[in-house]
matplotlib code that plots the C-alpha trace (Angstrom):
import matplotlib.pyplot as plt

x = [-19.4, -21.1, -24.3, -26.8, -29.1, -31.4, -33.3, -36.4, -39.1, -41.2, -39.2, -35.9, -35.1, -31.7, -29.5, -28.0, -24.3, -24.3, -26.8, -27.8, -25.8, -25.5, -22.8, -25.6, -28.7, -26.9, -26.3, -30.1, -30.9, -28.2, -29.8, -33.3, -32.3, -30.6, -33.2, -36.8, -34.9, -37.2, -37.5, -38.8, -39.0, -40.9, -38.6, -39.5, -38.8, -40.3, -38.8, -36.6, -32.9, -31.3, -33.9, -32.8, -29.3, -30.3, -33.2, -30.5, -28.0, -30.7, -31.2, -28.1, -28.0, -30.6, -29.5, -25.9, -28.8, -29.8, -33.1, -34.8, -35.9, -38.9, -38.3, -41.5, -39.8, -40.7, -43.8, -45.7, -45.7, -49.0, -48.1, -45.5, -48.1, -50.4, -47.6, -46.7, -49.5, -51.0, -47.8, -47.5, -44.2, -42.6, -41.8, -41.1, -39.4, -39.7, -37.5, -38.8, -38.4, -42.4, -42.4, -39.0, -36.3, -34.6, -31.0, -33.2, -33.9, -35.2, -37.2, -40.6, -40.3, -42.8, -43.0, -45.7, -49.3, -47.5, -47.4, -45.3, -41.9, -41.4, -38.9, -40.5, -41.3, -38.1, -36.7, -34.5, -32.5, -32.4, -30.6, -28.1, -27.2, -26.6, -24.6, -22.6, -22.0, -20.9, -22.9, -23.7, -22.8, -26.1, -26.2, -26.5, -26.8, -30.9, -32.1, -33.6, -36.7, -38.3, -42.2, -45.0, -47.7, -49.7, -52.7, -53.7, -53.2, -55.4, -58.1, -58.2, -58.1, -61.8, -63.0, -63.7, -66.7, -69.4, -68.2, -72.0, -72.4, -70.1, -72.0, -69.5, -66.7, -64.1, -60.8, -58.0, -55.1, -51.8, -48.8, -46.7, -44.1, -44.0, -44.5, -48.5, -49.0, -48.4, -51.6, -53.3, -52.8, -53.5, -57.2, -58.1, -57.3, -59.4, -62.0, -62.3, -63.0, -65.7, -67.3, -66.6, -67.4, -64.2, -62.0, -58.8, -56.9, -53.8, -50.8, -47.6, -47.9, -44.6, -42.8, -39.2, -36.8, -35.6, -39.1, -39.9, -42.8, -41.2, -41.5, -44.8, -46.1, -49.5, -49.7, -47.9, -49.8, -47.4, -47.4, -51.8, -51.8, -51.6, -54.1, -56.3, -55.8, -56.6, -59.9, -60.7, -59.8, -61.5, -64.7, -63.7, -66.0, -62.8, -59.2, -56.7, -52.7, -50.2, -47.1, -44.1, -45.1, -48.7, -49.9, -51.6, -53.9, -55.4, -58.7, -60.0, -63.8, -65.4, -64.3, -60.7, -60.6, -58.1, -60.7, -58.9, -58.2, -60.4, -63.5, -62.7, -62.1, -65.6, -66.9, -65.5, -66.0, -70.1, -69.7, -68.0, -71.1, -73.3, -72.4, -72.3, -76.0, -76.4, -74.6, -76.7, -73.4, -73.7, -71.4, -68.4, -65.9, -63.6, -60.3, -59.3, -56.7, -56.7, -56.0, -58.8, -62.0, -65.5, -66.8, -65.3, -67.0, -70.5, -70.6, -69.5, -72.5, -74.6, -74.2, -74.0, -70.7, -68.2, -65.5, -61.9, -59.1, -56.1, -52.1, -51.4, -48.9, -48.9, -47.7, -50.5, -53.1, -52.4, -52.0, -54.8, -57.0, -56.0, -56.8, -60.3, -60.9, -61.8, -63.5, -61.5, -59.2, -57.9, -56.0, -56.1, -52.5, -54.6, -53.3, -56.7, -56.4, -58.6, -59.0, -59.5, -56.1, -54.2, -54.9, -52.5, -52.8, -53.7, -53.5, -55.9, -58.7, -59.9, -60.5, -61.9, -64.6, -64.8, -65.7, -68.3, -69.9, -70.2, -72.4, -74.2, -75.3, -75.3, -73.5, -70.7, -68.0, -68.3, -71.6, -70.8, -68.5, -69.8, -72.4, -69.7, -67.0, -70.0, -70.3, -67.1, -64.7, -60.9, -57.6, -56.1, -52.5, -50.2, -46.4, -44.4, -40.6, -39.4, -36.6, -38.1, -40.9, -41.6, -41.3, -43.8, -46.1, -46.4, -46.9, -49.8, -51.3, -50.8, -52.6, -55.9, -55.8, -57.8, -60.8, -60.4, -64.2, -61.9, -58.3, -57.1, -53.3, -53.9, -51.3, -49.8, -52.6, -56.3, -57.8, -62.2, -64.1, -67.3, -66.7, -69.3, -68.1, -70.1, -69.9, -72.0, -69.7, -67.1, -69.5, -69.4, -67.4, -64.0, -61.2, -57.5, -54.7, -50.7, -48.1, -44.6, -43.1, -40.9, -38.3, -37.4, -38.3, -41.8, -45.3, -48.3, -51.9, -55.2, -58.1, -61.2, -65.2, -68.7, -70.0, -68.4, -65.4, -64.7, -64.0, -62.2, -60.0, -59.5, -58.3, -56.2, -54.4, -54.7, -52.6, -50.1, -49.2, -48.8, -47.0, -44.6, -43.6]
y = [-5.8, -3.4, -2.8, -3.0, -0.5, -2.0, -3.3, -1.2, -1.6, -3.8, -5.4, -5.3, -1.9, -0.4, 1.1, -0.7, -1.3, 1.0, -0.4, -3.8, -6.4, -9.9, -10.8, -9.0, -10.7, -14.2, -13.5, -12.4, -16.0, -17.6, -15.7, -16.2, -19.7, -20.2, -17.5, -19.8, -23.2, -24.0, -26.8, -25.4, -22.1, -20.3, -17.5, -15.0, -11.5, -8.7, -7.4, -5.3, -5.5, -6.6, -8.7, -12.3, -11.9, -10.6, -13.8, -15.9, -15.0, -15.1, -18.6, -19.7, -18.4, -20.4, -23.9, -23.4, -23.0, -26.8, -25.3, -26.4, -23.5, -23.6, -21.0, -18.9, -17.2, -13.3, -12.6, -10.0, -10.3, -11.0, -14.4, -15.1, -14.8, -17.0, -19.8, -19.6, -21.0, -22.6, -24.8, -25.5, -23.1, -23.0, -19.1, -17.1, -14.6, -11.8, -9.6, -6.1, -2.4, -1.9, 1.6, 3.0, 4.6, 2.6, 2.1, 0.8, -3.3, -5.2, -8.2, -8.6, -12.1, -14.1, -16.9, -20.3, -19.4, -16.0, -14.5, -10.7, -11.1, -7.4, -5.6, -6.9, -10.6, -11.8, -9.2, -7.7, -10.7, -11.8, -8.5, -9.3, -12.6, -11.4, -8.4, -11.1, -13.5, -16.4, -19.2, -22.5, -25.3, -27.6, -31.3, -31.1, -28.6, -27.6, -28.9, -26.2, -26.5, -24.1, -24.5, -22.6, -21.6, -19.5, -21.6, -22.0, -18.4, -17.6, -20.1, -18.6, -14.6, -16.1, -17.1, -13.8, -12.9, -15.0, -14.6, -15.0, -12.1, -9.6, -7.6, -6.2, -4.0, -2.4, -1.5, -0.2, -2.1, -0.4, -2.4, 0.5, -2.1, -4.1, -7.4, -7.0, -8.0, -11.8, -12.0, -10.0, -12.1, -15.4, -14.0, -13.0, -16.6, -17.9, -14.9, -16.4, -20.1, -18.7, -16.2, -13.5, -10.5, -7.7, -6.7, -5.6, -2.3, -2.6, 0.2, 0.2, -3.8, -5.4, -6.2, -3.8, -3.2, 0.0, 1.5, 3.1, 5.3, 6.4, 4.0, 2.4, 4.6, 5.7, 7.7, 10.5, 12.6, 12.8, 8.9, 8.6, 10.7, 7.7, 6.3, 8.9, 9.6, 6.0, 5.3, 8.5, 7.7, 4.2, 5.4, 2.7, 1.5, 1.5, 2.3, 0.4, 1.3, -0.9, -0.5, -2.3, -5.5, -5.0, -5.4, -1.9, -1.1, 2.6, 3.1, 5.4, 6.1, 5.9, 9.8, 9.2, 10.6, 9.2, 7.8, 8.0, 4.9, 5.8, 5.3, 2.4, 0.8, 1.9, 0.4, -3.2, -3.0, -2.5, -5.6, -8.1, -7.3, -7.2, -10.7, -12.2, -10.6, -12.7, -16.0, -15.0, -14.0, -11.4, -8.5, -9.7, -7.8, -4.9, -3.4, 0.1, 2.2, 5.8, 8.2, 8.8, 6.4, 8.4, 7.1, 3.4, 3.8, 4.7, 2.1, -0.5, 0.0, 0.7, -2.7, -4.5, -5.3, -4.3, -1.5, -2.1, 0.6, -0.8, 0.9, 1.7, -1.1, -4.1, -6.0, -4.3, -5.3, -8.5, -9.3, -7.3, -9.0, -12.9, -11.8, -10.7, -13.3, -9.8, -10.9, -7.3, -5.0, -1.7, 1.5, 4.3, 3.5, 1.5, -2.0, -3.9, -7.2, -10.7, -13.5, -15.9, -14.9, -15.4, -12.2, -10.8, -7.6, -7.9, -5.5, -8.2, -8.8, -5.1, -4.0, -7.6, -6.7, -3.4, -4.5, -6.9, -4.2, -2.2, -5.0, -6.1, -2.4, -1.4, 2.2, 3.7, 3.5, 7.6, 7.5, 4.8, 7.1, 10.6, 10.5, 9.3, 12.1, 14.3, 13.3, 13.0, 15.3, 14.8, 15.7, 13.2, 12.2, 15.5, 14.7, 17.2, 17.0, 18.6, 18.8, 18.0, 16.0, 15.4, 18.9, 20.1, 17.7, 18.9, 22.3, 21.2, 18.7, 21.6, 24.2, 21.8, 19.6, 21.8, 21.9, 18.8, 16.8, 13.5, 12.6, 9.2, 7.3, 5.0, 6.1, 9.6, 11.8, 12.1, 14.8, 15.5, 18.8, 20.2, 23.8, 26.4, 30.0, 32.7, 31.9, 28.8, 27.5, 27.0, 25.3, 21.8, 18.8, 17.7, 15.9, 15.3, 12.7, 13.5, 10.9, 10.1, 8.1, 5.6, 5.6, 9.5, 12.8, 13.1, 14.2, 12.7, 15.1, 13.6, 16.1, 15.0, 17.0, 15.6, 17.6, 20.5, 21.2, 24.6, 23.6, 20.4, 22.7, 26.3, 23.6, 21.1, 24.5, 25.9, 22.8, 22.5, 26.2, 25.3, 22.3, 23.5, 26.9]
z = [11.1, 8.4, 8.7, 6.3, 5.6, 3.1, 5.9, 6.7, 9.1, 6.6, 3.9, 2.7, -0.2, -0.9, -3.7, -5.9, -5.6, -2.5, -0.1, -1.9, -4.3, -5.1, -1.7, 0.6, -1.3, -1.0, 3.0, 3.0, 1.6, 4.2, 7.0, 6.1, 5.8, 9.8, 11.0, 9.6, 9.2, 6.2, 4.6, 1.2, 0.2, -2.6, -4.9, -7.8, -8.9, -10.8, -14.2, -12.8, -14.9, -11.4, -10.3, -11.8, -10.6, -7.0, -7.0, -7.9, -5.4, -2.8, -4.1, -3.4, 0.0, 0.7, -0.7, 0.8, 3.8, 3.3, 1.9, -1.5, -3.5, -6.0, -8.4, -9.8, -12.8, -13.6, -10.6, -8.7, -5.6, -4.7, -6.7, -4.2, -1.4, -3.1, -4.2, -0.4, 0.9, -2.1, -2.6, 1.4, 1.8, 4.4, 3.3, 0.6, -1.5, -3.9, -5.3, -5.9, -5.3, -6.5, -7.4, -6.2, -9.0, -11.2, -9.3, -6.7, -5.7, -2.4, -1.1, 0.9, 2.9, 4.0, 6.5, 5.9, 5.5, 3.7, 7.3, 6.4, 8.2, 9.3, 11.9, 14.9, 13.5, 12.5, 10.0, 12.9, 13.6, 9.9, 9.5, 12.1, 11.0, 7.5, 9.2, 11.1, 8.3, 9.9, 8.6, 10.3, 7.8, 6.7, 6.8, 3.0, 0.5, -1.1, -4.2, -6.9, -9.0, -11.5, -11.1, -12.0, -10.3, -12.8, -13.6, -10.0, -8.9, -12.3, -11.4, -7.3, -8.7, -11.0, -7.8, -6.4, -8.8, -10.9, -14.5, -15.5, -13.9, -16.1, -19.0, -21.9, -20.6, -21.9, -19.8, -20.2, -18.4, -18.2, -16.4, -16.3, -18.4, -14.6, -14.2, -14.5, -18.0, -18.1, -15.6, -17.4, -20.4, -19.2, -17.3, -20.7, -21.7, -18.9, -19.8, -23.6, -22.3, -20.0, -22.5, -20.3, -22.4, -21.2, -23.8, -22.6, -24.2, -23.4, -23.1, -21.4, -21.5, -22.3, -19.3, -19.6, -17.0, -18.6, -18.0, -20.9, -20.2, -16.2, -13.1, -12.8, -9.8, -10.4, -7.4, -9.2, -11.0, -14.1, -14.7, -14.8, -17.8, -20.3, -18.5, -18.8, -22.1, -23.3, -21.3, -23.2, -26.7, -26.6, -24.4, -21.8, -18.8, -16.2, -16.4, -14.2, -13.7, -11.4, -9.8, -10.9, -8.5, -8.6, -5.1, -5.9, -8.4, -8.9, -10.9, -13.3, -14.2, -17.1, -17.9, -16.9, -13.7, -11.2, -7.8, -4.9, -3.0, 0.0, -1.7, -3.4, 0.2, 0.9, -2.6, -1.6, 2.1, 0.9, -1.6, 0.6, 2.9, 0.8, -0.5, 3.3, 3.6, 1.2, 2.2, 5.9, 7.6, 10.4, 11.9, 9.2, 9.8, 7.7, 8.8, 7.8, 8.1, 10.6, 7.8, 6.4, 8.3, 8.4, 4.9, 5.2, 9.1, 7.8, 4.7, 6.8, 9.7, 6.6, 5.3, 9.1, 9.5, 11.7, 11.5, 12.9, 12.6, 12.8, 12.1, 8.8, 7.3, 5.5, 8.9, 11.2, 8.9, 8.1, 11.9, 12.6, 10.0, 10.9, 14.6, 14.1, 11.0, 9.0, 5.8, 3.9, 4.9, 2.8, 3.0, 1.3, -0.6, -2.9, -0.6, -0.7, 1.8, 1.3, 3.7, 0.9, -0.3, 2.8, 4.4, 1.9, -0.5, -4.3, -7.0, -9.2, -6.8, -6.6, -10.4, -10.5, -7.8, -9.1, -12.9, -11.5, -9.4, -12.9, -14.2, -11.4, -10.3, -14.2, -12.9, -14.2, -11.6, -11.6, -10.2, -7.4, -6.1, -6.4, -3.4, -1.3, -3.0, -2.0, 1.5, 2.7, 0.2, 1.3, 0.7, -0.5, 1.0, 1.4, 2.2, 3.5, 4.0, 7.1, 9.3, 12.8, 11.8, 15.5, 16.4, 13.5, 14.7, 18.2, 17.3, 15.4, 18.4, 20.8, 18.5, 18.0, 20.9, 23.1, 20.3, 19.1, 20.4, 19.7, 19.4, 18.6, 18.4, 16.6, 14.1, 14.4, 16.0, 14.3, 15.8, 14.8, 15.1, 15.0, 13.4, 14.4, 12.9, 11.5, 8.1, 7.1, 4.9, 7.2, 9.7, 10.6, 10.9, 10.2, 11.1, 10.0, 10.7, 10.6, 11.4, 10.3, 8.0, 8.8, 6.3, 5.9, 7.4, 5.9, 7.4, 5.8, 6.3, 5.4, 6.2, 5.5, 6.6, 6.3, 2.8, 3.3, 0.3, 1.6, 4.9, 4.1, 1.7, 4.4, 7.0, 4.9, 4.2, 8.1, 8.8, 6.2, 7.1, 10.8, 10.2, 7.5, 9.6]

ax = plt.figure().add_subplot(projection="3d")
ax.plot(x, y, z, "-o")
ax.set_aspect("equal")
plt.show()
């Protein structure tokens, strides 16, 4: 029995040829098949060159399965999610590697009510049956459809704002070439028959396989420079970028610079409460993720609601967000959660928030975000390969622990301080969080302080010199 290592701890990712193919992506569809013993199942795939072949092998795992498969076409994956529970799945499944290289493929399942199927909620023994391939026979064999789901998902995404409320903006909208564009498109459709006065600029739009202009991964800092450069050149209100599957979307202010996810979770967190102020809901409540919490903490008291950490993941989340009926939950990784939309992440429902904040608040997004830049400057994400993650780690916890005035598992260590040292500058508070990841031998450090640069920057670089010894 081989075993197959595209599973990981949340979906399904692997090389192609080596690690995944179409014999291992139709046993995926046969497993997923014995493992949920579905009834109907939702399919699509992002644009990747592989992705048709792999959806359609995965297909016919799951008919030989008994199971009928409705078949989305080219999608994101959020539009999986959505056809899940809009169509009354019983699961589903897209194929995508998001914002991996290009020799790269994999799938992110999802169980009825587009409940994540991760390691510890089914993907395990999914794994092992495909592993074992032996295959009970079905009473009969699944019937395909092709469907689409477009217009619903479209008309659910409009939702989410009051297109009265939107004053003329102009964005820039760049796909990356993924599989963003064709939404894109058809909300400008739906836009023109409301009189919704955005006009799109759009670069990097086609949907291409061969990636063109690099892999759409707007967390590097090499692939936002298009961005940048056209929110420039046009004197737009807002740029937005997406990964190849856009569950993530990254913004850009009105002078091109890149906002870090962290205080956009802040800038939603306020306007969901804001709007249940409104709608005379009390102590709503926002999930958030340990790496980077005292800005998203004091926004969400602010506005009275209530602040939840929870694991970072898309799993934790989601489970943590059905348990406490959370009305929004983000991370820092630019994953933004709804309950509306199944609990699930969207890469559409953020810039759409964010554009109607723009008009209601008539701000520029650059100056909704620079008090709270100001008063709680951070990091940022800093990965650092290492040998003995574990080991590094320790040396680091045994070095602080002793100062530390709190230290917190919920994810890695996160470790606060109150800094009192000669200097002024250097005075005051701070905190960091390290943990592992799960998939290689990386350290990620987030080190935020409350309004202090210079001590967020000495100690960001204190720790990374510590850890990387």
């Amino acid at each position: 029995m081989k075993k197959l290592t595209c599973f990981k701890a949340y979906d399904i990712r692997g090389k192609l040829g080596e690690e995944l193919n179409e014999e291992v992506a139709y046993r995926i569809g046969r497993a997923f098949g014995e493992y949920l013993k579905p009834k109907k199942i939702v399919v699509g795939g992002d644009i990747r060159l592989t992705s048709e072949a792999l959806k359609q092998a995965v297909s016919n795992g799951l008919l030989d399965a008994g199971v009928d498969v409705y078949d989305l076409g080219m999608t994101g994956t959020e539009e999986i999610y959505f056809a899940t529970k809009n169509l009354a799945m019983c699961g589903g499944v897209e194929v995508t590697a998001s914002h991996n290289p290009m020799d790269y493929n994999g799938m992110k399942l999802v169980r009825e009510d587009s409940k994540p199927i991760s390691g510890d909620t089914g993907l395990n023994t999914i794994q092992e049956l495909a592993e074992n391939n032996r295959f009970l026979l079905p009473v009969s064999k699944g019937q395909l459809f092709n469907v689409s789901n477009l217009d619903a998902y479209i008309d659910h995404l409009v939702t989410y704002i009051a297109p009265s409320n939107i004053k003329p903006l102009k964005l820039v909208v760049n796909s990356g070439n993924g599989s963003a564009g064709h939404v894109i498109d058809a909300l400008e459709v739906k836009f023109n028959q409301f009189n919704v006065p955005i006009e799109f600029i759009k670069i990097h739009h086609e949907a291409d396989g061969n990636f063109p202009n690099g892999i759409p991964n707007p967390l590097l800092i090499e692939n936002r420079q298009a961005t940048i450069d056209a929110v420039k050149r046009h004197n737009a209100d807002m740029g937005i970028a997406w990964d190849g599957d856009f569950d993530r979307c990254f913004l850009f202010d009105e002078n091109g610079d890149f906002i870090e996810g962290y205080y956009i979770v802040g800038l939603l967190a306020e306007a969901f409460l804001q709007k249940s102020a409104r709608d005379n809901i009390t102590n709503s409540k926002i999930i958030y993720d340990p790496r980077l919490t005292w800005n998203t903490q004091q926004i969400v008291k602010n506005n009275g609601g209530v602040p939840i950490m929870s694991k970072t993941g898309h799993a934790f989340i989601k489970e943590r967000m059905r348990r406490e009926d959370a009305v929004y939950g983000g991370e820092m990784s630019a994953h933004h959660y709804f309950k509306d939309f199944a609990y699930c992440d969207s890469g559409m429902i953020p810039w759409l928030l964010v554009a109607e904040l723009l008009s209601v608040k008539n701000q520029t997004l650059s100056s909704m975000v620079k008090e709270r830049i100001a008063a709680f400057p951070s990091s940022g994400e800093i990965n650092s390969k290492l040998s003995e993650p574990k080991a590094a780690i320790e040396r680091v916890l045994k070095k602080y622990k002793e100062q530390a005035v709190d230290i917190d598992y919920t994810d890695g260590i996160g470790l606060s301080f109150v800094e009192s040292v000669a200097s002024s500058e250097l005075s005051g508070e701070w905190r960091f969080n390290l943990r592992s990841s799960n998939t290689e031998s990386v350290v990620r450090l987030n080190v935020e302080s409350r309004a202090n640069v210079a001590l967020m920057q000495q100690k960001t670089e204190e720790v990374l010199e510590l850890l990387r010894q």
